[in-house]
C-alpha positions in Angstrom: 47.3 2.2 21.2 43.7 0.9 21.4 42.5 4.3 19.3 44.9 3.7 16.7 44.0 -0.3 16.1 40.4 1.5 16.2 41.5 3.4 13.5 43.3 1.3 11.3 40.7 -1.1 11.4 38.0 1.7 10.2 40.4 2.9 7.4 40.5 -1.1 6.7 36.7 -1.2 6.8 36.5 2.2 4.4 39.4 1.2 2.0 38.8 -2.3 1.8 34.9 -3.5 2.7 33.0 -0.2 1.1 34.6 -0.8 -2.3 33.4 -4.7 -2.2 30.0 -4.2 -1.1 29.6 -2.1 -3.6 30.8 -3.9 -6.3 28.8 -7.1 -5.1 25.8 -4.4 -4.9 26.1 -3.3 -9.1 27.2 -7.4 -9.8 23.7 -8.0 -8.1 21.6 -5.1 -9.1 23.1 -5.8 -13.2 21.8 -9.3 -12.9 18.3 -7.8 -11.6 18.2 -5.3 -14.6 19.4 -8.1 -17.2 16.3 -10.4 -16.0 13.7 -7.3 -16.6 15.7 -7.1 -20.2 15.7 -10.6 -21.0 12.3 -11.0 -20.8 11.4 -8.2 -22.8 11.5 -8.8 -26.5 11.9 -4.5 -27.3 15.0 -4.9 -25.2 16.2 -7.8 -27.3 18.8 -6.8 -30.0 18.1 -9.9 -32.1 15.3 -12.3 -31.8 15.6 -15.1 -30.5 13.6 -17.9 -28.5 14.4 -16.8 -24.9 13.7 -12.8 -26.2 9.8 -14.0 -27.6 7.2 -12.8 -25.4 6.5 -15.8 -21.9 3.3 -17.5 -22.3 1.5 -17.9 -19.2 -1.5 -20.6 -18.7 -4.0 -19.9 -16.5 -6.8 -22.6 -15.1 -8.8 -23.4 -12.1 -8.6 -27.1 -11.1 -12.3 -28.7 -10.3 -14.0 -25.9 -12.0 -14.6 -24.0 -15.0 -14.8 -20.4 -13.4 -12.1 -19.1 -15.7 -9.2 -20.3 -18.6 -6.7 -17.2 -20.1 -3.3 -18.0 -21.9 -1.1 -14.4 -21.2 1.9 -13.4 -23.2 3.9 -11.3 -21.5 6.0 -9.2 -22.8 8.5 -7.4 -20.7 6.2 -4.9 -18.9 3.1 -5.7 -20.8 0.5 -8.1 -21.6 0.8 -8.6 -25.5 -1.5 -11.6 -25.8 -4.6 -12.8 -24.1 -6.8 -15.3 -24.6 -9.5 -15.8 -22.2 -12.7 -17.7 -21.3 -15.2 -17.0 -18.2 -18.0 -18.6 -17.2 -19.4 -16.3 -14.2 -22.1 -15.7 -11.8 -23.2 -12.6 -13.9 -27.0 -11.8 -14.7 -25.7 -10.5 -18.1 -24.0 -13.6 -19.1 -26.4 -16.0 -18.5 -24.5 -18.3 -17.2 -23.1 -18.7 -20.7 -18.9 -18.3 -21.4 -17.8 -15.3 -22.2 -14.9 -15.8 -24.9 -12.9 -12.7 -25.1 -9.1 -11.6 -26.2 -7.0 -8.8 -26.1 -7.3 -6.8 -29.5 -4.4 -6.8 -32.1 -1.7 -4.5 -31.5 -3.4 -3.3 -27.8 -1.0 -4.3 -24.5 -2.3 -4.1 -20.9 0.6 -2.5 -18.8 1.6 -3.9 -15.9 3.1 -1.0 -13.7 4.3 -2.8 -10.9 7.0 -4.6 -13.1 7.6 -1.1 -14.9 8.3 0.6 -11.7 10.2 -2.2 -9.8 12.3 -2.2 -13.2 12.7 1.9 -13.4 13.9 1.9 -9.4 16.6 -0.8 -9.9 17.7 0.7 -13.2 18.4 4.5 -11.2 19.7 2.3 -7.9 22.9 0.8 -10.3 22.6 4.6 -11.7 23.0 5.8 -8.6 26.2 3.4 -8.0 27.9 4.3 -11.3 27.4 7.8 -10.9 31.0 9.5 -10.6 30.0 12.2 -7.6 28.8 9.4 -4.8 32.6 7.7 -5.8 34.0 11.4 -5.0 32.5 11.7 -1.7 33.6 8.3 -0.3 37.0 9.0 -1.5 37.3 12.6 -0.5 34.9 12.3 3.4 35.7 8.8 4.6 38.4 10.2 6.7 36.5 12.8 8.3 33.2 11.5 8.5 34.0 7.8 9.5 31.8 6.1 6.6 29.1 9.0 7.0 29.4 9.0 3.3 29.2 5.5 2.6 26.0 5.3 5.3 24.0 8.2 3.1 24.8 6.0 0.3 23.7 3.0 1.1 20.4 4.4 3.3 19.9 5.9 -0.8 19.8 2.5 -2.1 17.8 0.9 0.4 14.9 3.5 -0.4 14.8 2.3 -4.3 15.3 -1.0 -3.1 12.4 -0.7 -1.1 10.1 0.7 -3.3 11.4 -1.9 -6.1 9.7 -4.6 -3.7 7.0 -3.4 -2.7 5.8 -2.3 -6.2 6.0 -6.7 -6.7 4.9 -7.5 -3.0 1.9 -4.8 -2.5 -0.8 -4.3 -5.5 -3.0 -2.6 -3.0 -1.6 0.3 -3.8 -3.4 0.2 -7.4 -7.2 0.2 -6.4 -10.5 -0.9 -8.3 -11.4 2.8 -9.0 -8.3 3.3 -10.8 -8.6 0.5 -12.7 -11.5 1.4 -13.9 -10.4 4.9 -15.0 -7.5 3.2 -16.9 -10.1 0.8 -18.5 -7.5 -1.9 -19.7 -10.5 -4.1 -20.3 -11.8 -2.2 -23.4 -9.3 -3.4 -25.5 -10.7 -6.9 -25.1 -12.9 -7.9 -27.9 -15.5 -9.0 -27.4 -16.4 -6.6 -24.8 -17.1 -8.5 -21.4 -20.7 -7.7 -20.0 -20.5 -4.1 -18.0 -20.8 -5.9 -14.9 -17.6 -7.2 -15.1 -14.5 -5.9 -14.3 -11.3 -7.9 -15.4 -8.0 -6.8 -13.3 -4.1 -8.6 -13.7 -1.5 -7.6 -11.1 2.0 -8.8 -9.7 1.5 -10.4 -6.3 4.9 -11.4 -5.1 6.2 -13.6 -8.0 2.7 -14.4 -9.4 0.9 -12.7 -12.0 -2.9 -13.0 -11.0 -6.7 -12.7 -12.7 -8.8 -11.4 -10.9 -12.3 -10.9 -12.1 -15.3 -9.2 -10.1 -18.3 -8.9 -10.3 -20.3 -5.7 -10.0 -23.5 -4.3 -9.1 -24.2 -0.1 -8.6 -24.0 0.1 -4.4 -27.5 0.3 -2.4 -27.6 4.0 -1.1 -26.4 4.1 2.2 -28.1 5.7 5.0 -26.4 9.0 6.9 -22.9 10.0 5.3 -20.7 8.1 4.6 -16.7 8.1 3.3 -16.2 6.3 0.2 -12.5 4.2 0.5 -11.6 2.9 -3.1 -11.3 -1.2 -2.8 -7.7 -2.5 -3.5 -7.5 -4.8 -6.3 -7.5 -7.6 -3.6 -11.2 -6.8 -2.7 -13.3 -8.6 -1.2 -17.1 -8.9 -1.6 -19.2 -6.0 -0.2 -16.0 -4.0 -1.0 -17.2 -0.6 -2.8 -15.5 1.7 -5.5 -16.3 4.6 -7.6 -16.8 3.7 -11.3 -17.7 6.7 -13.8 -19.9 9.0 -11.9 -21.3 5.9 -9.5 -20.6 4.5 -6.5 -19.9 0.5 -7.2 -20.4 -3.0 -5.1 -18.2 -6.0 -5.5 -20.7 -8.5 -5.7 -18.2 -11.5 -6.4 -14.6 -12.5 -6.6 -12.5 -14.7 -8.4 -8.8 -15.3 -9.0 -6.3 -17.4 -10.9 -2.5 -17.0 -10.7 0.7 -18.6 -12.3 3.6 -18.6 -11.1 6.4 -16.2 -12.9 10.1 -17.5 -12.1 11.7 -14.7 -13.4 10.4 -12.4 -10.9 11.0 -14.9 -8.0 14.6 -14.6 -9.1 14.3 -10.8 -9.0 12.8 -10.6 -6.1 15.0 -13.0 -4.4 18.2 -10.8 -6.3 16.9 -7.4 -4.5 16.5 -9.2 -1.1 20.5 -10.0 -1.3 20.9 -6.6 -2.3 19.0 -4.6 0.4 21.1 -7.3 3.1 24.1 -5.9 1.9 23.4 -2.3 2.6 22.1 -3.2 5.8 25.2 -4.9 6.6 27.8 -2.5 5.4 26.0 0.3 7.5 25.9 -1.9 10.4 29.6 -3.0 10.2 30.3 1.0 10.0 28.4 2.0 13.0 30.0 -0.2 15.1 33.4 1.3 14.2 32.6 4.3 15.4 
């Protein structure tokens, strides 16, 4: 008696509780793909004021370190307008007016990425074959199925976060290989190195200040700085070794992403949740 109200109540959980979650899971996930869309203006079919580019205005209270205006365009910084006044032995002292050339964007991965891993996760969800197994296995395999499924998701889930939550994994040496910066014009003085990057649901500035690094005594293994360096923090630039001499950094707040970060974090509870309820009807 007790094995068979065990399992009725796991062909309940199969027939009934796999087929919601995942519907709540692409309701969810469509939301999270609609907010990358909306705020990109090539996505747009018509223009309109909520498709044009978000402006974003950056400023340091008490201080005149740095100003920028940003438009942002989906992935991409379209627009940029900025003014630094830095510690810089090639500037003087004096501003440095700059802006992003005409027609030039600065990419910002992280939202690319983030974007590509929740567009193949509702892929993923609407693909015909995953909907075959859980209808053809859940029988035999007690939700097995519906586990592998959902243990699929949460590894693009997971990587769609942590491309928002963790710029460390884009470093200074990369960043100056990509060399975003050049399409600024004016150039910025040499010893300056201008880096934006999603932290969380901010977009950030960061500008550093470099110098070529003292040789070191003995040998020594060179570890790129993250963009989050810290002065002293070292970095291969070109065919030289690099020294961050100073730091600083100015962030707005971008609501969009709060909401999509926030969106993901529902999602990634529900997996966790369906796999849990499944194991315990084992």
């Amino acid at each position: 008696m007790e094995l068979n109200a065990q399992a009725q109540e796991r062909e309940w959980l199969i027939k009934s509780q796999v087929p919601l979650t995942i519907n709540q899971l692409k309701l969810c996930l469509e939301r999270c793909l609609n907010l990358f869309k909306m705020n990109s203006k090539k996505d747009s079919k018509e223009e309109t004021a909520s498709s044009k580019p978000c402006k974003y205005v950056f400023s340091t209270p008490h201080q005149e370190v740095m100003k920028a205006i940003v438009a942002v365009d989906g992935h991409r910084i379209v627009y940029a307008d900025i003014s630094l006044r830095l510690p810089s032995a090639k500037s003087n002292s004096a501003p440095v007016l700059t802006s992003l050339r005409e027609n030039a964007v600065w990419p910002l991965i992280q939202l690319r990425t983030s974007g590509q891993c929740v567009s193949r996760a509702i892929n993923l969800l609407s693909d015909a074959a995953p909907a075959a197994l859980l209808a053809s296995s859940h029988a035999q395999s007690h939700g097995d199925a519906a586990c592998m499924l959902m243990q699929q998701l949460e590894v693009l889930l997971s990587k769609a976060v942590d491309s928002l939550m963790i710029p460390d994994q884009w470093d200074l040496g990369e960043q100056a290989r990509l060399n975003h910066q050049a399409n600024l014009r004016p150039f910025v003085p040499d010893d300056t190195m201008i880096v934006f990057y999603i932290h969380c649901s901010r977009l950030v500035a960061a500008v550093y200040t470099i110098a070529p690094a003292p040789p070191q005594a003995g040998p020594r293994i060179p570890v790129d700085a993250p963009v989050r360096a810290y002065v002293g923090s070292t970095f291969d630039r070109g065919q030289q070794r690099h020294e961050v001499t100073a730091v600083n950094r100015i962030e707005v707040t971008m609501p969009w992403v709060a909401e999509v970060l926030c969106l993901l974090t529902t999602a990634q509870q529900l997996c966790q949740q369906l796999k849990e309820k499944i194991t315990l009807m084992r």
